[in-house]
C-alpha positions, -999 to +999 in steps of 0.1 A: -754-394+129-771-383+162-757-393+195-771-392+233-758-381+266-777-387+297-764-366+329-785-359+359-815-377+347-815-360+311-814-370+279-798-346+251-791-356+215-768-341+194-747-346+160-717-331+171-693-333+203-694-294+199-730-286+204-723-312+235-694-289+248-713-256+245-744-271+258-730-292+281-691-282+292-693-269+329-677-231+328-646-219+348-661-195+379-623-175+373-621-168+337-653-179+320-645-208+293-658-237+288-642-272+308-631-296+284-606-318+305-603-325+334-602-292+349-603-285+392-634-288+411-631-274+450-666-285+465-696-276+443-670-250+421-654-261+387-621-240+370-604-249+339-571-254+358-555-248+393-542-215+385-575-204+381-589-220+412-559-203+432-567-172+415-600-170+429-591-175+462-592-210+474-585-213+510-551-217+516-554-252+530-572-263+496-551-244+472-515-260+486-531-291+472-544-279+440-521-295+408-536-299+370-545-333+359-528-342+328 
């Protein structure tokens, strides 16, 4: 039972949500896994979480306002 995602004009079919995560999961710039939540994203940069992001070094100014989604 195949499904489709289409994301910045592509079209990728796959049977499970896995191969979808691998293939398409954006990846935290700190530590390296793979996004699946909601994550932080400070202008084009994604991290799995705002410890992460402040890790990084986020501009102070940014960072103050940086919480995890639940």
């Amino acid at each position: 039972m195949a499904f489709e995602v289409r994301t910045q004009g592509g079209t990728h079919v796959f049977d499970s949500f896995e191969c979808a995560i691998h293939r398409l999961a954006p990846i935290c710039e700190h530590c390296g896994c793979k996004i699946v939540g909601h994550g932080v994203q400070v202008g084009p940069r994604f991290y799995c979480c705002a410890h992460c992001a402040q890790a990084s070094g986020v501009q102070p100014g940014v960072s103050e306002r940086l919480v995890d989604r639940v």
